[in-house]
N, C-alpha and C positions, 0 to 999 in steps of 0.2 A: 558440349557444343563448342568448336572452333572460333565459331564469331563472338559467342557472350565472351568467350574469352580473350578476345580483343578489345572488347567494352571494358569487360575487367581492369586488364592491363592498361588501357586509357586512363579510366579513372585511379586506375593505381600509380602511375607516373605523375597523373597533374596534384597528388597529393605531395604538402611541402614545400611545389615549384611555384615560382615566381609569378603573378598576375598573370593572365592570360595576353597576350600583345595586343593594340586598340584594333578595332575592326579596321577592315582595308577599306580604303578608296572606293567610293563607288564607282568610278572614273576608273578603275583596272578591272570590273568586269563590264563596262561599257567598252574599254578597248577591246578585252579578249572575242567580245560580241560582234563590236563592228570588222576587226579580222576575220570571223568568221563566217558576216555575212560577203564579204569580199570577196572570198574564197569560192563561197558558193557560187557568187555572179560569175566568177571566171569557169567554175564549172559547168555554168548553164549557158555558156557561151562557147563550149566545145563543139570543136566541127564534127565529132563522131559520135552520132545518138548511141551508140552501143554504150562507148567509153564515157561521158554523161550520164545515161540510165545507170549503170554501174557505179560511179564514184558519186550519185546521189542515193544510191541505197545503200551505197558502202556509210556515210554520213548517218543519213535515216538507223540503219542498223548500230549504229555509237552512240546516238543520241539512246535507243531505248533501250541497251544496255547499261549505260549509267544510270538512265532513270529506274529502271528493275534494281540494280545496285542499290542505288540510292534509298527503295524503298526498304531491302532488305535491310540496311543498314536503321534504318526507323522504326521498322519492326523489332529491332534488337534492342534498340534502345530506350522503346516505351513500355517494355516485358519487365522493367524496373525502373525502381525511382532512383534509382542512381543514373541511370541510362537516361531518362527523361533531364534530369536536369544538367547530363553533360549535352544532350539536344536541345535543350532552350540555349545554353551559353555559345553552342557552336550556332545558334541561328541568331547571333547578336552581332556577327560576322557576316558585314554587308555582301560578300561574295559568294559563302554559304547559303544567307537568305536567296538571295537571285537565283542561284542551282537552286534551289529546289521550286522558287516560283517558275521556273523553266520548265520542271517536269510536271506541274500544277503538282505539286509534295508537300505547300508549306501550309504544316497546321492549323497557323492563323488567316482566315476571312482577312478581305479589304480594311473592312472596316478596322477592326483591332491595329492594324496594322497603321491604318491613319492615326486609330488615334493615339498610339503608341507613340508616331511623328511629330503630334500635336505636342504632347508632353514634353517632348527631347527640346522643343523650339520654345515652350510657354517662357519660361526663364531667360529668355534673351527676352523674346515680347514684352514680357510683365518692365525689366528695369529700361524700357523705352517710354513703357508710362499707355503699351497697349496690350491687347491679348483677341486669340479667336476660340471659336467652337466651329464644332464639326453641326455643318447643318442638315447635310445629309451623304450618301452614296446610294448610286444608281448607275448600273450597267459601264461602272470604272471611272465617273463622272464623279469629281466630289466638290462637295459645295460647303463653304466655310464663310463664317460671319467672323468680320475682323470687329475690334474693341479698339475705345480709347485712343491713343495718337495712329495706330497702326490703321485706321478706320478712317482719320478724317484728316490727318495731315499731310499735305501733300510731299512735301518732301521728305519724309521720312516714311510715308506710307508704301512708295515703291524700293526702298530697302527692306525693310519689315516685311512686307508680300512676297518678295523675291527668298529671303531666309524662310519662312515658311514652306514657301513651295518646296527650295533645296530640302528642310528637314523630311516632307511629305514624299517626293518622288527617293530619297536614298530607302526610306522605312516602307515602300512600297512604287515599287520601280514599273509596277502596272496598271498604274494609274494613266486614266484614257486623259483627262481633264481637271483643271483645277479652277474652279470659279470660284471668285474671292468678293465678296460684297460686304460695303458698310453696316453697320449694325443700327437701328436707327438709334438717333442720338435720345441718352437717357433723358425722360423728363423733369424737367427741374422743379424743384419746389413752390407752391405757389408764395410768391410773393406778399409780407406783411407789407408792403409800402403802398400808399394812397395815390394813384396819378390826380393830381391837382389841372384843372383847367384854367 
């Protein structure tokens, strides 16, 4: 087979070579995105229906050729656990996640994927002295309970909310809504002390 043997030769190059480079920028496929949606307005603002119907099929037809690609390429790679784990490490690459949440190709459900966000972000949360949980997801909607200073202080609660949400929309960039609510405040111990009248 021509393709396992590309897989092959994939995992046979990245044997011995240096780390893999840090994911890209979410921000360079939100450009390539909005270029593309650009593109498109200028094409559907063509004075000649022919030449429009044409250059939106001609589009239509690239998108689901890479995504045919794309799937062949996943089929190749989950035929083996070496293939599999060169596909987990290329979906840790925010630009590869996106292509494939483009073609609806990416393995992981919403959910995983938030809470995969959740994690990358706890570590900054925790040494602010706050932290959230996933409260739910529902039709792209996701609803998290903040903890601790991230929850109830107001100055520091809209930093701490805003880094969340950045960890949650790059680790899932399909995300319709992000609803963030306080967690109610834990309750305190009852008191050994006597109020005196």
């Amino acid at each position: 087979m021509a393709t396992a043997t590309v897989v092959e030769r994939i995992a046979e190059a990245s044997v011995g070579q240096p780390a893999p480079p840090e994911p890209r920028k979410p921000s360079e496929f939100k450009a390539q995105t909005d270029r593309v949606e650009k593109l498109a307005a200028r094409l559907e603002k063509a004075n000649d229906p022919e030449t429009r119907a044409t250059a939106l099929e001609l589009v239509q037809s690239v998108i689901e050729l890479h995504g045919a690609a794309l799937q062949a390429l996943i089929d190749h790679c989950v035929a083996t656990p070496e293939g599999e784990r060169i596909l987990d490490e290329a979906l840790q690459d925010n630009l590869v996640s996106s292509m494939f949440l483009l073609h609806n190709l990416h393995p992981d459900d919403l959910e995983t994927r938030v809470l995969r966000g959740i994690e990358s972000v706890r570590p900054y949360l925790q040494s602010h002295g706050g932290d959230c949980e996933l409260a739910g997801v529902d039709n792209g909607v996701v609803r998290l309970r903040l903890h601790g200073s991230c929850g109830s202080c107001p100055s520091s609660s809209l930093t701490l909310k805003n880094a969340v949400e950045e960890a949650l929309f790059q680790a899932a960039p399909d995300i319709k809504e992000i609803i963030a609510e306080n967690a109610a405040a834990e309750p305190t111990a009852p008191s050994n002390l006597v109020m005196i009248k």
